[in-house]
N, C-alpha and C positions, 0 to 999 in steps of 0.2 A: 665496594658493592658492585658487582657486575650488573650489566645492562639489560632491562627486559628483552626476553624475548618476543616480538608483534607478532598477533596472526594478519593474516591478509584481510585487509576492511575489505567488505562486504556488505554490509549494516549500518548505517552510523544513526547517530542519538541525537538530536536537538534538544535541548532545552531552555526557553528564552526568547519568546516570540515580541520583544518590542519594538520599540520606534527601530532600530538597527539590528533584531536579532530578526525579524520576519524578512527583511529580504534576504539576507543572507542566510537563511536558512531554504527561500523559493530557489537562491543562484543555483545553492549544493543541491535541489532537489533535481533538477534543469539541465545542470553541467556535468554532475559528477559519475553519473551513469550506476547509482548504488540506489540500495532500499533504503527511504529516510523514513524514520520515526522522530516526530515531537511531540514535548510537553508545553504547557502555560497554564496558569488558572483562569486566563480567560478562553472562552468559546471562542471568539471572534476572530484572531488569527489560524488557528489551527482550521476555521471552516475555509478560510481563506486557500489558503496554501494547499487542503487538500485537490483543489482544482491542478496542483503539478503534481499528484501523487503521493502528497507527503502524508501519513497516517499517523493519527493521534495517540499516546502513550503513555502510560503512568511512569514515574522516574523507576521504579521496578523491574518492569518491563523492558525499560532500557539498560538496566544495569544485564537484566539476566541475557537482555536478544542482540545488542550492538559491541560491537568490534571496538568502534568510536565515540565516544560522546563529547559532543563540543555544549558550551556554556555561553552563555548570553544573558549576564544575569546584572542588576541595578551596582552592587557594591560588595565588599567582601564579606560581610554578614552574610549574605544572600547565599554569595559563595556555599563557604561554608556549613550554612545550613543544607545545602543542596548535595553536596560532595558527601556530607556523615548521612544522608538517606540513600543515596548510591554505593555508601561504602560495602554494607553487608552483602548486595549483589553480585558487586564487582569481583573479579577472577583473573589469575595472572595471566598476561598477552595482551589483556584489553587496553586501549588508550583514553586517557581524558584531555582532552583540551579545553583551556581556558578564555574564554575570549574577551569577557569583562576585564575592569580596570580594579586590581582591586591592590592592598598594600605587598610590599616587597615580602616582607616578614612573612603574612599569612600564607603566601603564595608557594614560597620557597616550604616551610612548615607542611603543606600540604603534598606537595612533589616528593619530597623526604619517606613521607608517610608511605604513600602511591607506592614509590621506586619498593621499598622494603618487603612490599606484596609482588610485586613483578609487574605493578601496573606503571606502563607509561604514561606519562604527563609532561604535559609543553602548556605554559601561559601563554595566549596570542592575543594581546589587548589589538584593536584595532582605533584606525586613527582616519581624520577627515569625515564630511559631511553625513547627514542622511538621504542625501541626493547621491554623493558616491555609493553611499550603501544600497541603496535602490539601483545605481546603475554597475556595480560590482565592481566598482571601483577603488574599491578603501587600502588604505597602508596596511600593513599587518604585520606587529615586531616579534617576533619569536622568541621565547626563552626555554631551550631544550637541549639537551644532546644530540652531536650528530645526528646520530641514528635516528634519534625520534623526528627531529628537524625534517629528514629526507623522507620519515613513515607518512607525515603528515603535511608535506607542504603541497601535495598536488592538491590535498582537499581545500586547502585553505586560498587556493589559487583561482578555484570555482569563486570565491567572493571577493578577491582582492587582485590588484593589477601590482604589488609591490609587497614580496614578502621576506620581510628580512630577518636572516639570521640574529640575535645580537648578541649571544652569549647560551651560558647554564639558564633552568630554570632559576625564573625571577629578572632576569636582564631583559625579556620582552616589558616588563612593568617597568621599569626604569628608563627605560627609553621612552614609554606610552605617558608616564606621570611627568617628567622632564617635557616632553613635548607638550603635553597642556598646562605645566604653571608657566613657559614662555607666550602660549597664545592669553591665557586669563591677563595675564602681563603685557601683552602689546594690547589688549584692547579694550584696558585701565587707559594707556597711554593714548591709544587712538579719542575715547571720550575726553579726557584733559586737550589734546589738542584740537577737537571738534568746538569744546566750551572756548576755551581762549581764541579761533577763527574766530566764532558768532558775535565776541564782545570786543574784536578789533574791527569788523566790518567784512568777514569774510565766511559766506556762509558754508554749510557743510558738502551743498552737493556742486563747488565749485575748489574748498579746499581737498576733498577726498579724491576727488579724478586726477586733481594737479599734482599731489603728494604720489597717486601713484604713477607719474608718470618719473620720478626722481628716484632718488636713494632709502625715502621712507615707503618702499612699496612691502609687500607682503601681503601675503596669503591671509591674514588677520586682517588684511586693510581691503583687500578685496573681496572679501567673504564677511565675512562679521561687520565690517565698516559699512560697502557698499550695499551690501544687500538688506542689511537689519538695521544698523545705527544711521544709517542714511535716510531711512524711508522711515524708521521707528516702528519699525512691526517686529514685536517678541512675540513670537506666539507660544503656548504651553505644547507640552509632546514634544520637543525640541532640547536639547542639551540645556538644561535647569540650572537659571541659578545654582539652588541646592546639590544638584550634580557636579556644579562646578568647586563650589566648598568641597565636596568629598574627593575629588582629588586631589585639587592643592593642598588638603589634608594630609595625606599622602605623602605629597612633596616635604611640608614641611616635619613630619614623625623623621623622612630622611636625612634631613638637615639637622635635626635632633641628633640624630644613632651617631650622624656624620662629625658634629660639633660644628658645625660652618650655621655662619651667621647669614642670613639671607632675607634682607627688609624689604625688598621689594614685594618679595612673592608676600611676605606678610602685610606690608602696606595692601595690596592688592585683596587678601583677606578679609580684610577690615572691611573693603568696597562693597566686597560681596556681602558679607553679615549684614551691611547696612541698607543694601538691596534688602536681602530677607528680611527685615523688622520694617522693612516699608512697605510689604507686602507682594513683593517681585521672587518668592521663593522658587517658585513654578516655574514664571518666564525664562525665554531665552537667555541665557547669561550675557549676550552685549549690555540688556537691558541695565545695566551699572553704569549707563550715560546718563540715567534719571535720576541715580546719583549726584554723578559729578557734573551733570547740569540740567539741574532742573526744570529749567526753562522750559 
């Protein structure tokens, strides 16, 4: 199958204004020097943002007026339901980008579809804080073609300071879903050694500064440890428990398709289920230190 042909962005599409899609949709309004239309069902961000110019739109709208439409959406249900109401719009040249996390399968499934029309599609889950995403700083793993890679990395440059290639469509996801079952994974590990400091005599905001000044340091110990699990402030609006299930969901459908056994990320699983049934579905996902120590 030969390769879309792009027209030149001019237009692009928002769709997706939450905790992570509203700034990074202010950066691209701000930086990117184009006409931005979004969508959300809430009011509240779209009144926001139109103070940078950004102007409110039906997904319609954007299928019939934008060049580009980038996604910012909860999970791949969302996805999907979003993509089959842009479909009938959509016309060959135009590009979608994806920025949500959503499974390999669906992803790839969808870009397949796209490409057959002449539409371009790249998956670009993004990675790190919503403090990076408010300072436009976030990772950003790409899964595209050349071509599409180079159509769209300037945009995607406006909201991110590191944007990587990693393959075809679907390989940005794989990198994005691998990258969060090792953090859900270090910071299972970080509460078990938070519990066991407090019941040898060592408390946490004396074992976390120590730990990272060695060989157990990381970005999960500095982040998720010292600023949440430290202080114990989970707040909602912040990467959800629940959110965090759905992608190590993800992780493990891969580890299915794959046949590789992987009990960590499943132990790890478990942690968070039991977060959920204890009523922490919402909070912050460290919050599976109230888990594993309840104290």
């Amino acid at each position: 199958m030969s390769a879309p042909s792009l027209r030149p962005i001019e237009t692009i599409g928002f769709i997706g204004l939450g905790v992570m899609g509203e700034p990074m949709c202010g950066h691209l309004a701000r930086r990117s020097g184009r006409i931005v239309l979004a969508h959300d069902l809430r009011p509240e961000p779209l009144a926001r943002l139109a103070e940078f110019g950004v102007t409110a739109a039906t997904p319609t709208e954007l299928a019939r007026r934008c060049d580009l439409i980038l996604l910012s959406l909860p999970d791949g249900k969302a996805v999907q339901a979003v993509i089959a109401a842009l479909e009938p719009g959509l016309s060959a040249s135009q590009c979608v980008v994806d920025t949500s996390t959503s499974s390999v399968a669906v992803t790839r499934a969808i870009g397949e579809r796209l490409a057959a029309r002449g539409i371009g599609f790249a998956d670009a889950p993004v990675a790190r804080t919503r403090e990076a995403a408010a300072s436009g700083k976030l990772s950003i793993m790409v899964g595209a073609t050349d071509a599409i890679f180079a159509h769209v990395r300037p945009i995607l440059e406006t909201m991110g300071t590191d944007v990587t290639h990693c393959g075809p469509v679907g390989c940005g996801q794989v990198v994005k879903i691998l990258n969060n079952m090792l953090v859900f994974q270090n910071t299972t590990a970080l509460a078990e050694a938070i519990a066991l400091g407090r019941r040898n005599g060592v408390p946490a905001d004396v074992l976390l500064p120590a730990m990272a000044l060695g060989s157990g340091d990381s970005f999960a110990l500095r982040n998720h440890g010292m600023k949440s699990m430290l202080p114990k402030i989970f707040p909602e609006r912040a990467f959800s428990t629940r959110y965090a299930m759905k992608d190590l969901s993800y992780a493990l459908e891969m580890a299915e398709a794959a046949g590789i056994d992987v009990p960590g990320a499943q132990l790890t699983m478990q942690r968070l289920r039991e977060a959920e049934r204890q009523g922490y579905g919402e909070e912050y996902h460290p919050v599976v230190l109230r888990v594993i120590d309840p104290a």
